[in-house]
N, C-alpha and C positions, 0 to 999 in steps of 0.2 A: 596314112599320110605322114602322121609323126616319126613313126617306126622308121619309114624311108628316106624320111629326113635326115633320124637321128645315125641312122645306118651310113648314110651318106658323108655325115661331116664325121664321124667317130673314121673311115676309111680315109676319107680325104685328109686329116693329121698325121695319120700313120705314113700315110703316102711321101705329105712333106717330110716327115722325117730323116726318111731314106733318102727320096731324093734331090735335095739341099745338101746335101755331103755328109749328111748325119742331123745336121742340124747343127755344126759347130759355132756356126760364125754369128755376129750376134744380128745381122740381117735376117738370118733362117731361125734362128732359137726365140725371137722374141714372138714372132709370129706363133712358132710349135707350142710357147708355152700359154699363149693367150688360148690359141682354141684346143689346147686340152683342158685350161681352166675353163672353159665358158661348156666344152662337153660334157665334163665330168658335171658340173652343176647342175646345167640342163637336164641330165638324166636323174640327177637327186632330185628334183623338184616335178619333175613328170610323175605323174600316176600318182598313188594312192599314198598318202604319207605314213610314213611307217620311223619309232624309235631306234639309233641303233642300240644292240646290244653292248652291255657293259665290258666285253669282251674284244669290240671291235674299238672300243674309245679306248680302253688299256694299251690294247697296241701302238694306237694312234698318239695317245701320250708319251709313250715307251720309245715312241718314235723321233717326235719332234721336240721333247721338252728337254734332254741334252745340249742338241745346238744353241736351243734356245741360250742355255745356262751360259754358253761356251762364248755366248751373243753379250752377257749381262755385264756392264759395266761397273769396275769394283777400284777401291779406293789405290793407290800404287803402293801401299804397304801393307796390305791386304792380299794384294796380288806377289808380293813378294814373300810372304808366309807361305801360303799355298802353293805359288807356278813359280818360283824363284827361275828357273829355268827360261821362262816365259819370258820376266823384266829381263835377265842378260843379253837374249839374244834381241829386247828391242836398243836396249842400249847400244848396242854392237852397232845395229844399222842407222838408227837415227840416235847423233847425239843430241840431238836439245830433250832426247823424250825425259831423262830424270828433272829439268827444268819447267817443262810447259806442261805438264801430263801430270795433273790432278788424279786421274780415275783411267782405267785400260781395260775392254775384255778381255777374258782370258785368251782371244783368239789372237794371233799374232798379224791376223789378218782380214779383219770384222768386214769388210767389204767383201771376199771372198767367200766366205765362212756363212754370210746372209745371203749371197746368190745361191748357193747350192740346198740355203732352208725353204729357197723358194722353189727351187726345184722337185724337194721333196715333198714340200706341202701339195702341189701342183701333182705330183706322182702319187700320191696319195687321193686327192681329189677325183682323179681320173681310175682306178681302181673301185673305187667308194660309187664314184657314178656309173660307171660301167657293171659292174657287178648288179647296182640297183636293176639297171637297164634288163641285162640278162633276167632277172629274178621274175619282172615285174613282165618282159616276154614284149616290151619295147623292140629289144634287140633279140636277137634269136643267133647264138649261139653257132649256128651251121651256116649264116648266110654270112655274118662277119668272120668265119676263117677262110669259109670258099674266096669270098672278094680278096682277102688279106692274102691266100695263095696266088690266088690271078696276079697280085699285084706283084710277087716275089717271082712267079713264073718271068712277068716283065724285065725286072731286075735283072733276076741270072741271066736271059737272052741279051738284054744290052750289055752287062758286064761280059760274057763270052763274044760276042761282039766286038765291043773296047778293047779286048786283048788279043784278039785276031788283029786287029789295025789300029793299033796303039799307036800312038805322034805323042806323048810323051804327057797328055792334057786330059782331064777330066771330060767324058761329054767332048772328047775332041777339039775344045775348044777353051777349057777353064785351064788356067794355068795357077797347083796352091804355092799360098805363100809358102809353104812349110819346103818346097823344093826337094820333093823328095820321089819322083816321078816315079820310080823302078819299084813304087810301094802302092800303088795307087792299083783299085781293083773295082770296078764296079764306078757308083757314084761316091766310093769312101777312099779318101785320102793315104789310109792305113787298110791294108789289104785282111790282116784279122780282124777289125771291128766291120768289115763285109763279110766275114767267116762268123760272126757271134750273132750281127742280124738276122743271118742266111741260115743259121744253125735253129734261132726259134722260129721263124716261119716254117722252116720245112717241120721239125715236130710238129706245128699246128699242122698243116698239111697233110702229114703224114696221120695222124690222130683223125681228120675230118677223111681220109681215105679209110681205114677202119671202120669208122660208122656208116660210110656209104655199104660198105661192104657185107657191113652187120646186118643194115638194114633189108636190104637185097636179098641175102640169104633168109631173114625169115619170113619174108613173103613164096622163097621157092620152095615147090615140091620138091621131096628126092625123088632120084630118077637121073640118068645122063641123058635123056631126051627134054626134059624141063630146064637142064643146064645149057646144050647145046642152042634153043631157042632163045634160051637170057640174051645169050650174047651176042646175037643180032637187035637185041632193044636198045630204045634210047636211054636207058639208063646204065646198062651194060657200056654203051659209048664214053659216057660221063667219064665213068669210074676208072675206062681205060686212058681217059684224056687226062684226068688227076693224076692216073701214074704216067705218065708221061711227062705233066708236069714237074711233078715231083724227082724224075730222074734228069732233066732239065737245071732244077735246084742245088740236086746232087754235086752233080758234075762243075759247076761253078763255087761251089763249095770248095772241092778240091782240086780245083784248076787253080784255087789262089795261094795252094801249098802251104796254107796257114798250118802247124804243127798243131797247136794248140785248138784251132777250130776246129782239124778233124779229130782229133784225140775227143774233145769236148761232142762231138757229132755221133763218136762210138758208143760213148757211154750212155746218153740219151736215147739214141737209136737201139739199142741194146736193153733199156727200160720199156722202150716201148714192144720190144718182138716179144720180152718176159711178160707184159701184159698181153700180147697177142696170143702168148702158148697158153696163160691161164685163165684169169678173170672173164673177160669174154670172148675168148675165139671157142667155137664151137665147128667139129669137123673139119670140111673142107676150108668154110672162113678162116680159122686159125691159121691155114697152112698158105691162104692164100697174100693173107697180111703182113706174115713173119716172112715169106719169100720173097714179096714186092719188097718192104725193106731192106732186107740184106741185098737182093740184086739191085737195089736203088745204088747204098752205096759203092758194092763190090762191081759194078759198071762203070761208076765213075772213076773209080781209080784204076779199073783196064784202060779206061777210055783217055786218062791224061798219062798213063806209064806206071807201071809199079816200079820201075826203075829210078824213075823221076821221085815219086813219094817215097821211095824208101832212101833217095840222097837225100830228100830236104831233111831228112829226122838226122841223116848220118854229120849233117853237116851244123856243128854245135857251137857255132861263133858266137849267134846274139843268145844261146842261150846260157855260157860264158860269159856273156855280158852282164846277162839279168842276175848271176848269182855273185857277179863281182858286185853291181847297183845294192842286190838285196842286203850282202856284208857292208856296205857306205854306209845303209840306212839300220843297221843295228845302234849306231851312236845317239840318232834322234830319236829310236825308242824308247833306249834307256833314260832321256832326260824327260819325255813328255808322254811317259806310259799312263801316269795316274791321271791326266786332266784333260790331256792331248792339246795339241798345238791349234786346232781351227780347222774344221772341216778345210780342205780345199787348197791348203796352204803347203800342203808337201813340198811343191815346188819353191815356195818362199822362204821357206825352214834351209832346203838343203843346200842356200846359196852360202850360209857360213859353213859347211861339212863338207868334209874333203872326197872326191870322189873318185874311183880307179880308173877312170876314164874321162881327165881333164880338160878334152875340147867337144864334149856335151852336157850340157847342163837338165839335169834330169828334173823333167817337171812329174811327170809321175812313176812309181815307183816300180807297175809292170807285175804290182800282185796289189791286188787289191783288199787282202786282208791284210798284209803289212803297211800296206799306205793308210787305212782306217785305224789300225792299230798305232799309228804316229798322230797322225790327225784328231783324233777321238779319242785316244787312254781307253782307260777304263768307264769313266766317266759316261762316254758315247756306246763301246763293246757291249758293255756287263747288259743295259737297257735293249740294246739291240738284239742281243741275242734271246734275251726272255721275249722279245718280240716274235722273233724267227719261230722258236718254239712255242708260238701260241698259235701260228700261222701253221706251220709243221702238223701240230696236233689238230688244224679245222681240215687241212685236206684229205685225208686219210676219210673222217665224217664225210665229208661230201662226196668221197668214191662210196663209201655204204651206203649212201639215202638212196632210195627209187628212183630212178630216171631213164628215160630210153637211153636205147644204144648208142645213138648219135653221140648225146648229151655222155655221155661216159668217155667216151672214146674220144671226142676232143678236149675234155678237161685230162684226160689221161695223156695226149698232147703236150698239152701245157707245163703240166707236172714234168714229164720227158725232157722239155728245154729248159725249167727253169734247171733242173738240177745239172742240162747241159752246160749251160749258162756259167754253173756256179764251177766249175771243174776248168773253165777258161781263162776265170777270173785271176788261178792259181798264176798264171805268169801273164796275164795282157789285164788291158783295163776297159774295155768295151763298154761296160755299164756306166762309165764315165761320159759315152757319146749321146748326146740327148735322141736320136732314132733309134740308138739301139736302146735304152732305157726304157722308152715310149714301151716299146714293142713287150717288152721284157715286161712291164707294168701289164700287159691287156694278156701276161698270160697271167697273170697273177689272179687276175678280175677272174678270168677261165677258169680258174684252179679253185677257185675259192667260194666262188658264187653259191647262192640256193640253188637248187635246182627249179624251172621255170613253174608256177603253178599248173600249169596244162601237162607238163611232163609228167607234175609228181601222183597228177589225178588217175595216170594213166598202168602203172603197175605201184600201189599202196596194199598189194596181200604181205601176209606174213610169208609166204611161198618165195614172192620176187624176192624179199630182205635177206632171205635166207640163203637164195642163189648168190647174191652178190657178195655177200659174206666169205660163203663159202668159198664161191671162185677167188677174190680178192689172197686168202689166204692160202688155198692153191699157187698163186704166184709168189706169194712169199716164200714159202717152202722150196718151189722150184729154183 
């Protein structure tokens, strides 16, 4: 009963996320963030209480104790020693601040700068609880991607839908403020943060089709008479309605001619068939895994034109924009590389900086390691990064420990879109959207987790450790 509870309301967040428009507006975000604080708790406090490791609090420090600093209020000639940069540009905009301003954080924009710690602390909460969940076998791994596709399957049919009979409105009916109709895809405002959503749900997807597959095949005999009879079973059905689904996901993927989301779609997809050909595809599985994918997406782009996809790439305006934006924002590098300006503030920063395109004012930067990289310095990067590679170094462990095929093959999912994820980020900012974030967060929890106790009880020989091994490293090689 817990379990289907906890199943219940961990899908029903995700679900708001998406579809609220992302979660942008602070009608739909205040709600997202309360019940994934209240998820993620709930699921650290269920079950067996257990210490974390010193490993997991490292990160977690590495994480948030930056912003914090960036949060800490410091004396105005204090702050002028160290962010000299920081006092000019408040002076600039508020004059009384050398008058009435005793003490300043170093952020330029402490209000800003604190939502986005609650954000993380919240994304972190929800990681930390979810992962518990998975470990502890609360949650189970194959029933939260199944739902989490059902839910995306939903998705791309309304979003293919909405673009068949477009009236210019959200849901047919929402009109955003941001006025920018001819971008709108799905229930997201911006037509690639519905390509970067749609990008990790289909790797989960696509990862939970794998292990169905995996699984399948180790129960059959060889034989094309034992194959032939599979495939009038109800689980044969299943597996054929996943890939359906999934080619469903596809095609709305690249019906939204995001450049970046299918680029970002390839290379994921592309990790995942390299774990299809190695680690665990065996025989006919392997071949059958690495074929659903590629015909997943090489369908979807017969089925919207390669003509069409090959003009959106040819056609390099906004992405001439983005490298004129990226040259604007070398100026605020250079003054706020050591300390950074305040998470969140990019947009606030580059209202004194000249930009090449003077009737937009750019609130984000359209790479989101340049906008961290102005926001954060060093100060936020150098900690972040030692994070990244402590994180880096636990998934790799978690593909060698023992665990069924399911459980491999959807964390090898996860793994597939974050690294999606991170190759999108290069020119869009989707991780900026609190739904796609969510989403992006619960693969992390995937990626990272123990594997479930009942799993690990189930192949702990030195035989299986050494299968895994090996295969894992067979992919590498290949």
């Amino acid at each position: 009963m817990v379990s289907r509870a906890a199943l219940t309301a961990v899908v029903a967040v995700i679900a708001w996320g998406v579809l609220t428009f992302g979660g942008v507006y602070p009608w739909a975000y205040w709600p997202l963030l309360g019940g994934a604080a209240l998820c993620g708790l709930w699921l650290l406090v269920s079950g067996r209480r257990s210490r974390p490791d010193l490993e997991t609090l490292a990160i977690v420090a590495l994480l948030l104790g930056p912003p914090l600093v960036q949060l800490v209020a410091v004396p105005q000639q204090w702050l002028e020693a160290v962010a000299p940069k920081t006092v000019e540009f408040l002076r600039a905009i508020d004059f009384t601040f050398s008058q009435s301003t005793a003490s300043h954080p170093l952020s330029v924009n402490a209000p800003l700068t604190r939502m986005t710690l609650l954000y993380l602390a919240i994304g972190i909460l929800w990681i930390a609880g979810l992962a518990r969940g998975l470990r502890t076998g609360i949650i189970k791994a194959s029933t939260l991607v199944g739902a989490v596709t059902v839910l995306a399957v939903l998705v791309a049919m309304e979003a293919l839908a909405q673009k068949a009979m477009f009236n210019g409105k959200i849901y047919w009916f929402w009109e955003s403020q941001f006025k920018v109709a001819f971008n709108h895809f799905g229930p997201f405002v911006n037509r690639n943060h519905f390509a970067g959503w749609m990008l990790l749900a289909l790797c989960l997807g696509s990862g939970y089709m794998g292990g169905r597959l995996a699984q399948a095949g180790a129960r059959l005999k060889s034989g094309w008479r034992e194959y032939f009879l599979w495939v009038g079973s109800p689980e044969a059905s299943g597996i054929i309605a996943t890939m359906a689904g999934l080619s469903v996901m596809a095609i709305s993927l690249v019906w939204t001619l995001s450049r970046s989301g299918m680029a970002a779609a390839c290379v994921a997809l592309s990790i995942l068939t390299a774990a299809g050909l190695g680690a665990h595809g065996r025989g006919w599985r392997k071949i059958i895994v690495t074929t659903a994918i590629v015909f997943a997406i090489a369908g979807a782009a017969t089925w919207r034109g390669l003509d069409t996809v090959a003009a959106s790439y040819g056609d390099t305006r906004t992405l001439e924009w983005r490298f004129a934006l990226w040259g604007d924002t070398v100026a605020p590098l250079k003054d706020f590389w050591h300390l950074g300006s305040g998470l969140n503030t990019y947009g606030t920063v580059m209202i004194l900086y000249p930009q090449s395109d003077p009737g937009v004012h750019a609130r984000q930067a359209h790479n989101d390691y340049l906008q961290l990289a102005v926001e954060g310095g060093a100060l936020v990067i150098v900690p972040w990064l030692l994070a990244g590679a402590l994180l880096a170094r636990r998934i790799p462990r978690r593909l060698f420990e023992p665990q069924d095929e399911m459980s491999w093959w959807i964390r090898m999912g996860a793994v597939a879109g974050i690294c999606g994820i991170a190759v999108q980020e290069l020119s869009d900012f989707s991780l900026q959207i609190p739904g796609v974030a969510l989403l992006f967060a619960t693969c992390v929890a995937l990626a990272v987790h123990e594997p479930a106790r009942s799993h690990s009880r189930r192949r702990t020989s030195a035989k299986a450790t050494r299968e895994f091994a090996s295969g894992f490293r067979h992919t590498k090689s290949g």
